[in-house]
C-alpha positions in Angstrom: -96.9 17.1 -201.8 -93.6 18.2 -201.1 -92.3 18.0 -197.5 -88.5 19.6 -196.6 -86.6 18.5 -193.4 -83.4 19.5 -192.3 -82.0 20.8 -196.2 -83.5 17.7 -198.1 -86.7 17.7 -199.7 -88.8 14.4 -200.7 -92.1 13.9 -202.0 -95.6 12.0 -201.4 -98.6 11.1 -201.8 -101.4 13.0 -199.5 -102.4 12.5 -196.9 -99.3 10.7 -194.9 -98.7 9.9 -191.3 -95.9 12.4 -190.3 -94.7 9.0 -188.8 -93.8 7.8 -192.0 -92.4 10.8 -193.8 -90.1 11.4 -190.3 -88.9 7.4 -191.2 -88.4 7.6 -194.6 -86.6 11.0 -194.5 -84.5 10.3 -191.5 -84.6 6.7 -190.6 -81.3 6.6 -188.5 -83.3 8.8 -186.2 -86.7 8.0 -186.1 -86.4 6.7 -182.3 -85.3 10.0 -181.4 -88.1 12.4 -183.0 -91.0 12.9 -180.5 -92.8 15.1 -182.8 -92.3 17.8 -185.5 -92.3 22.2 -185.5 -94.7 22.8 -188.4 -95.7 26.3 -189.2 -94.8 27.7 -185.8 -96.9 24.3 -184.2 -96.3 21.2 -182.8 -97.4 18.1 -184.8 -97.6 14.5 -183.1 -96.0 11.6 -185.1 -99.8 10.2 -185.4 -100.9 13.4 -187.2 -101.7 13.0 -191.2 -100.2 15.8 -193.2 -102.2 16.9 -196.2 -100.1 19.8 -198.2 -96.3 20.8 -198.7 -94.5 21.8 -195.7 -91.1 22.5 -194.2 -90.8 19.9 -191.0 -88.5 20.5 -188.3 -87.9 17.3 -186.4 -88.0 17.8 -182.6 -86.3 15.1 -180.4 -85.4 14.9 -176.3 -82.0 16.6 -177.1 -84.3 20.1 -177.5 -85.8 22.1 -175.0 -89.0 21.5 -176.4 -88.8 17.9 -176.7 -88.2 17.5 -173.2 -91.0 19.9 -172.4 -93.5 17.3 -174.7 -91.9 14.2 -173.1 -92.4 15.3 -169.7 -95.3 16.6 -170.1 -96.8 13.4 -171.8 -95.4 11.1 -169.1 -97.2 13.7 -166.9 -100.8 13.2 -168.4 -99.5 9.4 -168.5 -99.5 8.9 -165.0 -102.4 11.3 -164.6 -104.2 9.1 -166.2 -103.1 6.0 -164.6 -103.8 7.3 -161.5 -107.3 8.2 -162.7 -107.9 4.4 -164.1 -106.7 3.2 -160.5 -108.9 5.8 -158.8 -112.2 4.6 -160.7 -111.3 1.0 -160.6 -111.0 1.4 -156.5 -114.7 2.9 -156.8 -116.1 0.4 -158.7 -114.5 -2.1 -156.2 -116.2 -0.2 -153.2 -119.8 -0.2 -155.3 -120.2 -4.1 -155.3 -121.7 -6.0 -158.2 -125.1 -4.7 -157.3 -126.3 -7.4 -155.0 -127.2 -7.2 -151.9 -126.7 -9.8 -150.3 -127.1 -9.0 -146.9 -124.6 -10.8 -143.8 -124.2 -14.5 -144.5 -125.8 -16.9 -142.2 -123.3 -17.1 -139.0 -123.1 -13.5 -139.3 -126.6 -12.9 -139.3 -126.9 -15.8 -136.3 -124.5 -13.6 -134.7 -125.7 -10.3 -135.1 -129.5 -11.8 -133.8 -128.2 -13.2 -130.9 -126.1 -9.8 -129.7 -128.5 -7.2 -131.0 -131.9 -9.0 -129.6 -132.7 -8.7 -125.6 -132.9 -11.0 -122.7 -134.6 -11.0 -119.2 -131.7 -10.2 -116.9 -132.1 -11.0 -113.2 -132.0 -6.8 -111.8 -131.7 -8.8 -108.2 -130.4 -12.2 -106.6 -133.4 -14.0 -107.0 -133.4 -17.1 -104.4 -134.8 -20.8 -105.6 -138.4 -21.5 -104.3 -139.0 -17.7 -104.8 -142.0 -16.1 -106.6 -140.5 -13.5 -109.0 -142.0 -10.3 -109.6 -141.7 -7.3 -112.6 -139.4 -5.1 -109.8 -136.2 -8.6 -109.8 -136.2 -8.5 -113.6 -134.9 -6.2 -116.5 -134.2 -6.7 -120.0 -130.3 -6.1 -121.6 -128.4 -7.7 -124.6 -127.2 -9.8 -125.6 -130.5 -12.3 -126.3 -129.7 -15.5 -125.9 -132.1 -15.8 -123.2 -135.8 -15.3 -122.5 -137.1 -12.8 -125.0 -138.6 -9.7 -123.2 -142.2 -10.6 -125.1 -142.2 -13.6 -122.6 -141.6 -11.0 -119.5 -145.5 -11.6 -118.3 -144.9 -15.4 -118.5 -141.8 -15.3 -116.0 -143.4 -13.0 -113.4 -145.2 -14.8 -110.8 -143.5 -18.4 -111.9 -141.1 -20.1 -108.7 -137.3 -20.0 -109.1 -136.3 -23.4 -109.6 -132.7 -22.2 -108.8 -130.8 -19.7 -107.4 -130.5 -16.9 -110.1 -127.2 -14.3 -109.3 -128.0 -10.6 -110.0 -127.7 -9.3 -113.3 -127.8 -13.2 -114.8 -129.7 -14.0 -118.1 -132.9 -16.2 -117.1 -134.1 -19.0 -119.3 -136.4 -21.4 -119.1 -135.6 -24.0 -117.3 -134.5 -21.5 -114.2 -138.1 -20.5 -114.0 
């Protein structure tokens, strides 16, 4: 195949890279051609050529190779910023596992999310509580509110304040 560029004509073998016809026909330019006008279209330097044709190199110094550079450094960062966009989802997924709060966490979410008898009134030592002195509030580290039947009609063995969690040994 025969292949023209700027006046001078040289020939090879098909297919070729344009790549290689661009630095064998113009190698003190190579670094400047960002692709090549052939038959009214733009080629990339990647593209094989398979017949005869009359290659006009483009380079940044034209219009239209700064319209492909730009725009290529466009879809360059588009993509980037698509890469960084799915790698911060994969992040937020996990590995899959669940492996719930570790073991202080989970002590600590038990102890604040479960309920404790709570003293609703000052509650004297030596006296006989009933249902209407107690309530049940968080946080739990107290007597559970399952227990509640067990503490009413037991003696304070100390003076309880209002709104104080009871435990055992006050009861």
């Amino acid at each position: 195949m025969n292949i023209t560029m700027n006046g001078k004509t040289m020939s090879f073998q098909a297919p070729q890279k344009l790549k290689a016809i661009v630095e064998a026909m113009i190698p003190e330019r190579t670094d400047e051609v960002l692709a090549c006008f052939i038959n009214r279209s733009v080629i990339e330097l990647n593209a094989e050529i398979y017949e005869s044709a009359e290659l006009y190199p483009i380079t940044y110094a034209n219009e239209e190779g700064r319209r492909i550079y730009e725009r290529s450094m466009r879809f360059v960062l588009l993509i980037a910023a698509l890469v960084a966009a799915v790698r911060e989802v994969e992040t937020a997924m996990g590995n899959g596992r669940l492996t719930g709060p570790s073991e202080l966490e989970a002590a600590e979410m038990y102890r604040n999310a479960r309920r404790s008898v709570v003293a609703a009134a000052e509650i004297p030592a030596g006296t006989t509580i009933t249902a209407e002195m107690l309530t049940v509030k968080r946080p739990g580290y107290g007597i559970a509110p399952k227990h509640l039947d067990l503490v009413v009609g037991r003696v304070a063995k100390v003076d309880v304040p209002f709104d104080e969690i009871v435990t055992w040994d006050m009861v």
